[in-house]
PDB file with one MODEL, atoms N, CA, C and O in Angstrom:
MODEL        1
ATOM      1  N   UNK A   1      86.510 -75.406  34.093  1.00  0.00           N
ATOM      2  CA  UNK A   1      85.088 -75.209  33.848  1.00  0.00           C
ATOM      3  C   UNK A   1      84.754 -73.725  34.035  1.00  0.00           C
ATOM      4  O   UNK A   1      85.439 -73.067  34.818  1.00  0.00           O
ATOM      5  N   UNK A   2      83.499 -73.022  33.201  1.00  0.00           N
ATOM      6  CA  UNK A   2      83.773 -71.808  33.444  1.00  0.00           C
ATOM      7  C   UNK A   2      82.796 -72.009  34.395  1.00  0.00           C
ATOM      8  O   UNK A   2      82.243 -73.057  34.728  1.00  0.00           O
ATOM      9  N   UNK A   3      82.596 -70.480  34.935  1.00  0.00           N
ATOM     10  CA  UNK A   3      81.262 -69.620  35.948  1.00  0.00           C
ATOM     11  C   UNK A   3      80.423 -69.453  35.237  1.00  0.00           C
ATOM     12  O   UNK A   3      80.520 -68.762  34.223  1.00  0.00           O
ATOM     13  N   UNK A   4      78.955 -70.309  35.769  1.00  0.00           N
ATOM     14  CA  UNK A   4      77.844 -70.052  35.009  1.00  0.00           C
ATOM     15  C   UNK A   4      77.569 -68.607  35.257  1.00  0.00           C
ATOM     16  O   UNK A   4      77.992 -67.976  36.225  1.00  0.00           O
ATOM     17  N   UNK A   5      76.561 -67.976  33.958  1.00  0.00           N
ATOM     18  CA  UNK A   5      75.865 -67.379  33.960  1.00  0.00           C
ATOM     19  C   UNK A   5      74.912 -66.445  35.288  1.00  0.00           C
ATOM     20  O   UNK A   5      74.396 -67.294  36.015  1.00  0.00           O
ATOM     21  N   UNK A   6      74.664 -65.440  35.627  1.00  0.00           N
ATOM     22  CA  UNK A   6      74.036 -64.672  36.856  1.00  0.00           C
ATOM     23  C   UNK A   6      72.516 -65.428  36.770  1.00  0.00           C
ATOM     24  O   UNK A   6      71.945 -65.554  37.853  1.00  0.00           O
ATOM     25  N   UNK A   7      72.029 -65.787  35.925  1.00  0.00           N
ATOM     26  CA  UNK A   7      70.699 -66.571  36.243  1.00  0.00           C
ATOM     27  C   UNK A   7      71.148 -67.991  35.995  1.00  0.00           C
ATOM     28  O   UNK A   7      70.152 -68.670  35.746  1.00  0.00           O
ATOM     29  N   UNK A   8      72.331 -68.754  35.965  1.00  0.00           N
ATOM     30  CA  UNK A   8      72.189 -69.793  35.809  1.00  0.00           C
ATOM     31  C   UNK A   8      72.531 -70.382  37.113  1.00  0.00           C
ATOM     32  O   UNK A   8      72.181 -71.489  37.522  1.00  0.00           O
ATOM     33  N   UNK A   9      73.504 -69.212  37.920  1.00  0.00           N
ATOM     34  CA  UNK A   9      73.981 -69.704  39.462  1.00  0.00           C
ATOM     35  C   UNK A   9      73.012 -69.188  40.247  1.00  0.00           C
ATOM     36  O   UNK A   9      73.026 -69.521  41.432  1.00  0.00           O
ATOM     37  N   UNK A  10      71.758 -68.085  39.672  1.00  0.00           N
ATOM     38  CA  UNK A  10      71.089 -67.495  40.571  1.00  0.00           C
ATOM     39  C   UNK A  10      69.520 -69.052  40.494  1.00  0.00           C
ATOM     40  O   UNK A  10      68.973 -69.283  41.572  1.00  0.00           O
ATOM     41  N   UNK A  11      69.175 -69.642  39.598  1.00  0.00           N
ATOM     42  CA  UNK A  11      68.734 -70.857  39.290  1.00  0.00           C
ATOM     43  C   UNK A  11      68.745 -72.093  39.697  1.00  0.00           C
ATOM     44  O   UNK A  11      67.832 -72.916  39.769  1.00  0.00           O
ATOM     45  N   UNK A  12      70.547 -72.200  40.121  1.00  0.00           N
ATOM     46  CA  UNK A  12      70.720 -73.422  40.917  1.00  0.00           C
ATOM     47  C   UNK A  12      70.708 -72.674  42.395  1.00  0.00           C
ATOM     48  O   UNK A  12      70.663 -73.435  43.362  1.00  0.00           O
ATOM     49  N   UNK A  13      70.726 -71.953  42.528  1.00  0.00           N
ATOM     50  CA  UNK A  13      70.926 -71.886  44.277  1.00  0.00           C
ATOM     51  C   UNK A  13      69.711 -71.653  44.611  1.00  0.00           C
ATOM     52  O   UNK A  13      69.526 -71.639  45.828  1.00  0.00           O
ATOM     53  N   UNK A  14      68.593 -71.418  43.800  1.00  0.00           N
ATOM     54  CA  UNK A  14      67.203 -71.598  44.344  1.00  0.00           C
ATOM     55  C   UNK A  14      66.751 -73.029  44.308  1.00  0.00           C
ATOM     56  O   UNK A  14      65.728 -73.286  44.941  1.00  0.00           O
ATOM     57  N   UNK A  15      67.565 -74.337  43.442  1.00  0.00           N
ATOM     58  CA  UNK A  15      67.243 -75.330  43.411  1.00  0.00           C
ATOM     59  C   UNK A  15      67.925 -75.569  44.848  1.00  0.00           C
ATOM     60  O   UNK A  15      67.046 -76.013  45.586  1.00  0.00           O
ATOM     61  N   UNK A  16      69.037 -75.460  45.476  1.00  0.00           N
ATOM     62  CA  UNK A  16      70.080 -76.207  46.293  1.00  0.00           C
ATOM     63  C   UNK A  16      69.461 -75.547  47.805  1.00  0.00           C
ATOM     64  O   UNK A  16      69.766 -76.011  48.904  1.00  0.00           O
ATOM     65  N   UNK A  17      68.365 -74.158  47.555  1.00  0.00           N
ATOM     66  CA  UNK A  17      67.642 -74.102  48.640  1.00  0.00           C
ATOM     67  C   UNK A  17      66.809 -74.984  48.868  1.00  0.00           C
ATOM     68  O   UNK A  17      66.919 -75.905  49.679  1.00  0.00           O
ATOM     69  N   UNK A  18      65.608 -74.666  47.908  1.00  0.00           N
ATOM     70  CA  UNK A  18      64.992 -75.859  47.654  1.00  0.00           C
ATOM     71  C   UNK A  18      64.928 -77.285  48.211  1.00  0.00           C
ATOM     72  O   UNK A  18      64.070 -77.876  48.868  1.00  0.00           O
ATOM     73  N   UNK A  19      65.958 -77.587  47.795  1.00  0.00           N
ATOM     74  CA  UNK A  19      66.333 -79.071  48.289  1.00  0.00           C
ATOM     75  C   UNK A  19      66.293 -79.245  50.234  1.00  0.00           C
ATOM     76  O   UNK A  19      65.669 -80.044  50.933  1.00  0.00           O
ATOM     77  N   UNK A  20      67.132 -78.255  50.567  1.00  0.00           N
ATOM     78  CA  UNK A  20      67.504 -77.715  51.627  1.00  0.00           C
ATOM     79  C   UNK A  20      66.586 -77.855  53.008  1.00  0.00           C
ATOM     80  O   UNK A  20      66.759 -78.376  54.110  1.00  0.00           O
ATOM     81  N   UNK A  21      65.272 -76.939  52.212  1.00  0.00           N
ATOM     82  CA  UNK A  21      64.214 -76.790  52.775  1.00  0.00           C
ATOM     83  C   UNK A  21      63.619 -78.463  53.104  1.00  0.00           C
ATOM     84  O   UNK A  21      63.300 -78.989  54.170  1.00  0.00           O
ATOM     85  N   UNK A  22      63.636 -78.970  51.760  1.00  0.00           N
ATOM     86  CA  UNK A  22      62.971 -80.156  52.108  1.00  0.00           C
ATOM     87  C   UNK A  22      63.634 -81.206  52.948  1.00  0.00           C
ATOM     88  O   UNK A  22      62.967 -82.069  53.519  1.00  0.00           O
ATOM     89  N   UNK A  23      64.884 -81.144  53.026  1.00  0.00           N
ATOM     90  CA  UNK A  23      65.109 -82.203  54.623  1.00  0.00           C
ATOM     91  C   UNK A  23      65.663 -83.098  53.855  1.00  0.00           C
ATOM     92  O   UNK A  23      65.933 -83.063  52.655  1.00  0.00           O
ATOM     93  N   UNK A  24      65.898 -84.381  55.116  1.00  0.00           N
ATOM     94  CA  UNK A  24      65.615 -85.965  54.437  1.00  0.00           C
ATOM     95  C   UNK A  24      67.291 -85.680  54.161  1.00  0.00           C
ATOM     96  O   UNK A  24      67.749 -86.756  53.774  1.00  0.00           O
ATOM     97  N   UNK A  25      68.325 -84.694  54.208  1.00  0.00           N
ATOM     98  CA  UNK A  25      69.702 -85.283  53.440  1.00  0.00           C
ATOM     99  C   UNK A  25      70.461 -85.198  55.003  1.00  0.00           C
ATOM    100  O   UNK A  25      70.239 -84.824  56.155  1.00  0.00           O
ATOM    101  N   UNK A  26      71.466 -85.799  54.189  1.00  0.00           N
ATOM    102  CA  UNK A  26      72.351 -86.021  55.678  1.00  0.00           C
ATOM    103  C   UNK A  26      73.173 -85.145  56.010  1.00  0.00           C
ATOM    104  O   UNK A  26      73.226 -84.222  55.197  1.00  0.00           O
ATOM    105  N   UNK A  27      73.999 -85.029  57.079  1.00  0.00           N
ATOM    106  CA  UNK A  27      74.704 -83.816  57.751  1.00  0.00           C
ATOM    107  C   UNK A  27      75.579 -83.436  56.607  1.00  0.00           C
ATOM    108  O   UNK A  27      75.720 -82.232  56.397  1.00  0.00           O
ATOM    109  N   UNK A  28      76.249 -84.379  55.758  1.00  0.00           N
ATOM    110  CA  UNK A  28      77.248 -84.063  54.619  1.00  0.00           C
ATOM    111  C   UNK A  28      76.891 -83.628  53.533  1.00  0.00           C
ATOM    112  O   UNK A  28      77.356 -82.584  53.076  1.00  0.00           O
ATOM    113  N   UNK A  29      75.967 -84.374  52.897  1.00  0.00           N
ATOM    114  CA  UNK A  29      74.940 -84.213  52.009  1.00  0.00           C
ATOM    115  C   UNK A  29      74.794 -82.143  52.140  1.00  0.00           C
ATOM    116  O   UNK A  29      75.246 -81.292  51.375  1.00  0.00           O
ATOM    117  N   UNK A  30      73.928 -81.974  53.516  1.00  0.00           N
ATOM    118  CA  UNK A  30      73.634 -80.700  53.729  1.00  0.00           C
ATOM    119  C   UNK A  30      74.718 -79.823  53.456  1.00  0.00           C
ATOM    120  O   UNK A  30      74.434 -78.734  52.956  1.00  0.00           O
ATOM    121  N   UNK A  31      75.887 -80.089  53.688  1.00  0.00           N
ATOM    122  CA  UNK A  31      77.099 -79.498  53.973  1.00  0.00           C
ATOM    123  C   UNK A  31      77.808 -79.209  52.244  1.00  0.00           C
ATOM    124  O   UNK A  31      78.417 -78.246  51.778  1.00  0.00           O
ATOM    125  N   UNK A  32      77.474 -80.246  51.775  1.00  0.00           N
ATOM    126  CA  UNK A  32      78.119 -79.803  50.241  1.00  0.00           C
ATOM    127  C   UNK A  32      77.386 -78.704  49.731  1.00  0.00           C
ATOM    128  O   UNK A  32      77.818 -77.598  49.406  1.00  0.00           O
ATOM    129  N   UNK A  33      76.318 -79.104  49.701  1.00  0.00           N
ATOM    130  CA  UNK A  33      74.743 -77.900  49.512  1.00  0.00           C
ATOM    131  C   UNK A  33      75.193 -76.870  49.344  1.00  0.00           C
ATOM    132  O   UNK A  33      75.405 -76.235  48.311  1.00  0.00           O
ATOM    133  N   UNK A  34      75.499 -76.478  51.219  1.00  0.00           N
ATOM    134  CA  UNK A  34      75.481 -75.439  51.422  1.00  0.00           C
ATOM    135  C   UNK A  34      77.024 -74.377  50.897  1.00  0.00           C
ATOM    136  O   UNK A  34      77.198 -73.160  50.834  1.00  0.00           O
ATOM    137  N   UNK A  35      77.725 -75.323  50.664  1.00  0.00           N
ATOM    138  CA  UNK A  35      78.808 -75.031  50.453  1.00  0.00           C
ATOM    139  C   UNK A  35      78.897 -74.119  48.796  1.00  0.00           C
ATOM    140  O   UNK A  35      79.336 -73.007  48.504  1.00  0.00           O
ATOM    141  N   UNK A  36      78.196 -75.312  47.909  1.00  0.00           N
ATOM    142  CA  UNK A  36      77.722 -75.023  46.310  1.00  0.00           C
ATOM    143  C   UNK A  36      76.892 -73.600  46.604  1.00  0.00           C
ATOM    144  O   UNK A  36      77.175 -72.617  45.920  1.00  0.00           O
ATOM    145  N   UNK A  37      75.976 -73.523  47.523  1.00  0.00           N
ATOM    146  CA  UNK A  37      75.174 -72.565  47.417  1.00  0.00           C
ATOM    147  C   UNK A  37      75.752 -70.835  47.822  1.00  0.00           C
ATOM    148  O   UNK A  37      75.418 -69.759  47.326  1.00  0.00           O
ATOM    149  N   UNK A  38      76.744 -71.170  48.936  1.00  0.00           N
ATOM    150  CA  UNK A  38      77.487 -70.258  49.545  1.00  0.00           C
ATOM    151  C   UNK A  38      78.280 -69.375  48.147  1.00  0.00           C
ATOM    152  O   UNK A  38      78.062 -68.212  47.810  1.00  0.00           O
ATOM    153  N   UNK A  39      79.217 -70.341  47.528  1.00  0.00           N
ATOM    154  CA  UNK A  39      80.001 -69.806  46.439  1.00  0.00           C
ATOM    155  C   UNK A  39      78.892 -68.925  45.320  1.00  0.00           C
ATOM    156  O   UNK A  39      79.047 -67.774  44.914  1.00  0.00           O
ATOM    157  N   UNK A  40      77.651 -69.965  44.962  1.00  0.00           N
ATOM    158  CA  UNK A  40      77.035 -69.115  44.084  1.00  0.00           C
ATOM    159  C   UNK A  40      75.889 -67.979  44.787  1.00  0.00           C
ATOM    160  O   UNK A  40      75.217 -67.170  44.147  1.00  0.00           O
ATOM    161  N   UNK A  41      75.886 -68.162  46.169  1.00  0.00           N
ATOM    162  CA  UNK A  41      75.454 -66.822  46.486  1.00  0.00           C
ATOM    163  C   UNK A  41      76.752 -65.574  46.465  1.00  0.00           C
ATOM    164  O   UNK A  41      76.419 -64.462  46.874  1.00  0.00           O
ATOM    165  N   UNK A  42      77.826 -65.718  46.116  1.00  0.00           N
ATOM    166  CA  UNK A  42      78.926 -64.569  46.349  1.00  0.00           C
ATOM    167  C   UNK A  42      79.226 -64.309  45.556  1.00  0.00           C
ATOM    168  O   UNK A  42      79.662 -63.163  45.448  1.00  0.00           O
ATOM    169  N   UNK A  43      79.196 -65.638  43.860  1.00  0.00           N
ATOM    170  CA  UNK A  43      79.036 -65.185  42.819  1.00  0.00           C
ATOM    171  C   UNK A  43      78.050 -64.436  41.951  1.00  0.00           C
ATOM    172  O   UNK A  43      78.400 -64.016  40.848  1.00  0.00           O
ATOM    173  N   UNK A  44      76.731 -64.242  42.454  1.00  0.00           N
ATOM    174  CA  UNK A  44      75.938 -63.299  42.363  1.00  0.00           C
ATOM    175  C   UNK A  44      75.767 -62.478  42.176  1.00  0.00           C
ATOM    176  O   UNK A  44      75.308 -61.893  41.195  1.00  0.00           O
ATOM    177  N   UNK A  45      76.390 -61.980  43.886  1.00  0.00           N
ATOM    178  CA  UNK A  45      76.395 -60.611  44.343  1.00  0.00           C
ATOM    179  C   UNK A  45      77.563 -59.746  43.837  1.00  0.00           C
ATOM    180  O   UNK A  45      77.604 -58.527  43.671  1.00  0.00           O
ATOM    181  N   UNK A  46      78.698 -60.882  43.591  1.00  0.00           N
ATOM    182  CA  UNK A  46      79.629 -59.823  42.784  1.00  0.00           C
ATOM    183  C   UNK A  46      79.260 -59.451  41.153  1.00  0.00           C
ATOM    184  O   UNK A  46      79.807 -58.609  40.440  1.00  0.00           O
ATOM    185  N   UNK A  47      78.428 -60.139  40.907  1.00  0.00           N
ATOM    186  CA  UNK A  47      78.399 -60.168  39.539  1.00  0.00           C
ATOM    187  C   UNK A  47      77.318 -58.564  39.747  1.00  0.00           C
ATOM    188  O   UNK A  47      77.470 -57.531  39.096  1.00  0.00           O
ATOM    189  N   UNK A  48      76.354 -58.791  40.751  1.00  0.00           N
ATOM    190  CA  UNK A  48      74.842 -57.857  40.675  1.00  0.00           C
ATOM    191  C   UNK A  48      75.727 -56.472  40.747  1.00  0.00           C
ATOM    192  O   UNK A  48      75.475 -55.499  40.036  1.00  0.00           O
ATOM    193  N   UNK A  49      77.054 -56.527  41.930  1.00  0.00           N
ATOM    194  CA  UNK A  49      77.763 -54.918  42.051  1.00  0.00           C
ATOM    195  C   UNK A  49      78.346 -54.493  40.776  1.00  0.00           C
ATOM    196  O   UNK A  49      78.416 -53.340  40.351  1.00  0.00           O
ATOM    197  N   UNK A  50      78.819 -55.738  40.135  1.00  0.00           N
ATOM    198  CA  UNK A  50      79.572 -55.337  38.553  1.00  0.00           C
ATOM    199  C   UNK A  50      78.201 -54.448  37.949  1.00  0.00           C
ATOM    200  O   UNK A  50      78.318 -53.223  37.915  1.00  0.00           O
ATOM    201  N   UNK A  51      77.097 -54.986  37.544  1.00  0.00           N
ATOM    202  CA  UNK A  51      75.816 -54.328  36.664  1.00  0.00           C
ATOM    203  C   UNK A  51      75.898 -53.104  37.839  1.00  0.00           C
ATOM    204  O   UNK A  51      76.160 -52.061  37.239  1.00  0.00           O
ATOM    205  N   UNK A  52      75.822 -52.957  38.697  1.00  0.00           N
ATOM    206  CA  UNK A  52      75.334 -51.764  39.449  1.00  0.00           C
ATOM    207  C   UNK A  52      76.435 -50.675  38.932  1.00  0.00           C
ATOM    208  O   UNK A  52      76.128 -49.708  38.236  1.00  0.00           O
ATOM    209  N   UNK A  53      77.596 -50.933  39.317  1.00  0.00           N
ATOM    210  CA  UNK A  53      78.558 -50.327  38.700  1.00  0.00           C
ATOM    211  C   UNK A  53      78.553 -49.832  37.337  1.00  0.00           C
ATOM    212  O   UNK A  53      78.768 -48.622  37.267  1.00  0.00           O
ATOM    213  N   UNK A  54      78.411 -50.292  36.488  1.00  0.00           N
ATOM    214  CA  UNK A  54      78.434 -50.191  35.112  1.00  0.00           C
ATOM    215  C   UNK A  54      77.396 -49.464  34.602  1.00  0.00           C
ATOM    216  O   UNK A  54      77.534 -48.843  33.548  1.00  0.00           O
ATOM    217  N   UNK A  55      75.949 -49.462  35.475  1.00  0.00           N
ATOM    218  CA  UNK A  55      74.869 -48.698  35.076  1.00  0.00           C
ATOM    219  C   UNK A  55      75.315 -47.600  35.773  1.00  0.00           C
ATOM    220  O   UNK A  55      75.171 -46.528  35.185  1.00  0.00           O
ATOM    221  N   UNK A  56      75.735 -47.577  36.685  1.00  0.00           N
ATOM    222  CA  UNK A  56      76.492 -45.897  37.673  1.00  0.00           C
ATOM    223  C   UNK A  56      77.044 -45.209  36.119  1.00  0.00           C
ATOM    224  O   UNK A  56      76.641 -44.219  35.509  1.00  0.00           O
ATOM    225  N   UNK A  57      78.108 -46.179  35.806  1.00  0.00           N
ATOM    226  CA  UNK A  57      79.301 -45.310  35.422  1.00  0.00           C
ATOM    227  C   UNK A  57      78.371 -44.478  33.753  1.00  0.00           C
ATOM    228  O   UNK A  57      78.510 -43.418  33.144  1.00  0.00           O
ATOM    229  N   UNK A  58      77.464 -45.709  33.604  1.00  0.00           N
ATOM    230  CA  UNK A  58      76.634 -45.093  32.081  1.00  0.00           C
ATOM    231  C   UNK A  58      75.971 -44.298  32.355  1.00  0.00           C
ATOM    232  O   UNK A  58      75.665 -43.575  31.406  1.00  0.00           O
ATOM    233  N   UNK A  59      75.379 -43.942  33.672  1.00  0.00           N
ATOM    234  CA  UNK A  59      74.355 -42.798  33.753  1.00  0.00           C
ATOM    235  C   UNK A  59      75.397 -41.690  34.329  1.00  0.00           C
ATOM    236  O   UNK A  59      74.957 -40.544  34.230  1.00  0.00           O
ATOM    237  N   UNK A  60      76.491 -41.783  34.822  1.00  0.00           N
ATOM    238  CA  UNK A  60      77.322 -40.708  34.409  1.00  0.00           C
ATOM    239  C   UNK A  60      77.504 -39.930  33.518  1.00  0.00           C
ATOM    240  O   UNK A  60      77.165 -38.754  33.383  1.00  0.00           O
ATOM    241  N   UNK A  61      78.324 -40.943  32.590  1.00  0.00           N
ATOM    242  CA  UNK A  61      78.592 -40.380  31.582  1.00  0.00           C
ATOM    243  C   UNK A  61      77.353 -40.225  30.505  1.00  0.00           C
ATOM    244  O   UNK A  61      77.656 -39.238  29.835  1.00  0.00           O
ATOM    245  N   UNK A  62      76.596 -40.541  30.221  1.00  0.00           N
ATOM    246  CA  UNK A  62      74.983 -40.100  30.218  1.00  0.00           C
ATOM    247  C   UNK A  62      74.806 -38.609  30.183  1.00  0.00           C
ATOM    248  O   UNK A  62      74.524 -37.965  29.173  1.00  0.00           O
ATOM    249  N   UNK A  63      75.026 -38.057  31.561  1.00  0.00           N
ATOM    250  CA  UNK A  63      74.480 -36.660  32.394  1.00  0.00           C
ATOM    251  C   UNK A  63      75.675 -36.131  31.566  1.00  0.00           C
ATOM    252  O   UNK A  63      75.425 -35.301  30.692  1.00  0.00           O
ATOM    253  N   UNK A  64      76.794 -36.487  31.735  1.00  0.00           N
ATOM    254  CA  UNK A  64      77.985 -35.499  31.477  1.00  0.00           C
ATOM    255  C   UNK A  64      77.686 -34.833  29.996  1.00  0.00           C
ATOM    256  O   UNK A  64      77.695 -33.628  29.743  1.00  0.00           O
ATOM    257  N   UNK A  65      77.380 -36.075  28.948  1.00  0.00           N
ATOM    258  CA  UNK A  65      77.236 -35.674  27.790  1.00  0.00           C
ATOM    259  C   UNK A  65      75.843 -34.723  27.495  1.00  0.00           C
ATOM    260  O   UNK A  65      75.890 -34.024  26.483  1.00  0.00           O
ATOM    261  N   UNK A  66      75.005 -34.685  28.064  1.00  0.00           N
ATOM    262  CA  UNK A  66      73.748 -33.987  28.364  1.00  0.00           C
ATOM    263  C   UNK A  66      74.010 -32.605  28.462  1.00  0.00           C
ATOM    264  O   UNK A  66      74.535 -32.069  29.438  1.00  0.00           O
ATOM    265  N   UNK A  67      73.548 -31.907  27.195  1.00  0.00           N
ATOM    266  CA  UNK A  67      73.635 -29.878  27.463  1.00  0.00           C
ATOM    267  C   UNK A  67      72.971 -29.371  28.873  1.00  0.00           C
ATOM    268  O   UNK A  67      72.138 -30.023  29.502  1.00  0.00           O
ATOM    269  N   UNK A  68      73.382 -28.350  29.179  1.00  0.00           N
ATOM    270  CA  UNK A  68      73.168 -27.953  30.408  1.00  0.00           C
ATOM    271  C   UNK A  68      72.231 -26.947  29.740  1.00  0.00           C
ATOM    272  O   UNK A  68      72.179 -26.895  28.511  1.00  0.00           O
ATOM    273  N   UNK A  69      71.446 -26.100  30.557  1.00  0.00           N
ATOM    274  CA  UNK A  69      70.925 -24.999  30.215  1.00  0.00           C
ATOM    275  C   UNK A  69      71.316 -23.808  29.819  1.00  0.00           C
ATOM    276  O   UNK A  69      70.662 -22.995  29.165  1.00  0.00           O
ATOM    277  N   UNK A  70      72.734 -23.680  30.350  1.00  0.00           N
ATOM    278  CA  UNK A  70      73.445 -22.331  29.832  1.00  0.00           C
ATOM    279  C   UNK A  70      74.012 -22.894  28.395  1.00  0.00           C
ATOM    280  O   UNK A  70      74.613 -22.085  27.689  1.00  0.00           O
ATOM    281  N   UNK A  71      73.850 -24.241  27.931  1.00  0.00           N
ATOM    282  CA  UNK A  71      74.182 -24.247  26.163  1.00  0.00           C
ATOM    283  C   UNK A  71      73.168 -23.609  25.533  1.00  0.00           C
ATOM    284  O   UNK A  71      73.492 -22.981  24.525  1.00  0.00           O
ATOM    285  N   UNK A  72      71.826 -23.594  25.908  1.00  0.00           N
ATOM    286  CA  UNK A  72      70.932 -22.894  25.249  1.00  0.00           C
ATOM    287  C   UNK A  72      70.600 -21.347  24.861  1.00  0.00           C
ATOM    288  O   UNK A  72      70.710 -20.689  25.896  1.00  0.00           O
ATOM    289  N   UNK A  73      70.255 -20.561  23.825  1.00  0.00           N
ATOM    290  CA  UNK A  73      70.260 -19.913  23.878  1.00  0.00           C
ATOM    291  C   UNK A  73      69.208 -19.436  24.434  1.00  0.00           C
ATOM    292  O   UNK A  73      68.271 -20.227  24.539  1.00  0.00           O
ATOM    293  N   UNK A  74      68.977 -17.768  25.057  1.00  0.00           N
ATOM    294  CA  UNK A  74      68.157 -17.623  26.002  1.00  0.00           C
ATOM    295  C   UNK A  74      66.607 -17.807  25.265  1.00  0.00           C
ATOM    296  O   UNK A  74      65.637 -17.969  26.006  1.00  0.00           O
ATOM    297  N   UNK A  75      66.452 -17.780  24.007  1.00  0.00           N
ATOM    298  CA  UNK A  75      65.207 -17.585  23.573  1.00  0.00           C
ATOM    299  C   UNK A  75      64.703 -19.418  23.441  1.00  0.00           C
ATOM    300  O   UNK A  75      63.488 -19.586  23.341  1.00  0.00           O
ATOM    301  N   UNK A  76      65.259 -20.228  23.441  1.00  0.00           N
ATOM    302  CA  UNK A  76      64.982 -21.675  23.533  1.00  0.00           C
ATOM    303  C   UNK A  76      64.542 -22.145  24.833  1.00  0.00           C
ATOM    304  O   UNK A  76      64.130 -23.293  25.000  1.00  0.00           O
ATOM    305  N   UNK A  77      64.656 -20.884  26.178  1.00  0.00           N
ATOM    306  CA  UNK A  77      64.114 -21.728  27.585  1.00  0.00           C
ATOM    307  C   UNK A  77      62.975 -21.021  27.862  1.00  0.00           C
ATOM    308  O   UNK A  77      62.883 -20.723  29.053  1.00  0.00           O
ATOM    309  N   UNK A  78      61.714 -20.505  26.884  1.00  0.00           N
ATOM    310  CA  UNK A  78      60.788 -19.831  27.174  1.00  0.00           C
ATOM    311  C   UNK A  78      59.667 -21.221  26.772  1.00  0.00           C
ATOM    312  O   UNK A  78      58.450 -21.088  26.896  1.00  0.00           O
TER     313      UNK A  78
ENDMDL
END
């Protein structure tokens, strides 16, 4: 089976809080929960460092490709 989606695990683990909050399940019950919820809170966060990463590395290379001021000639920085 694959790995849902970053809003589809970020979706259920607000449902599996949810649930959580409201009580009423049993010690095992709680325990699978938390278990489902644990994995897709770690799948998340690795997924959120991947985008963090990837927007790093684009606004890098972004700047890099970006003329500096000494490409200009002097009469273009008045």
């Amino acid at each position: 089976m694959s790995q849902p989606s970053f809003e589809e695990g970020f979706s259920r683990l607000e449902q599996i809080v949810q649930t959580l909050q409201q009580g009423g399940l049993t010690l095992e019950e709680s325990l699978v929960l938390f278990e489902e919820g644990m994995g897709l809170a770690r799948l998340c966060s690795e997924r959120l460092t991947a985008a963090e990463l990837k927007v790093t590395e684009l606004r890098s290379a972004f700047l890099e490709d970006m003329p500096s001021e000494a490409d200009y000639p002097p009469d273009m920085m008045d």
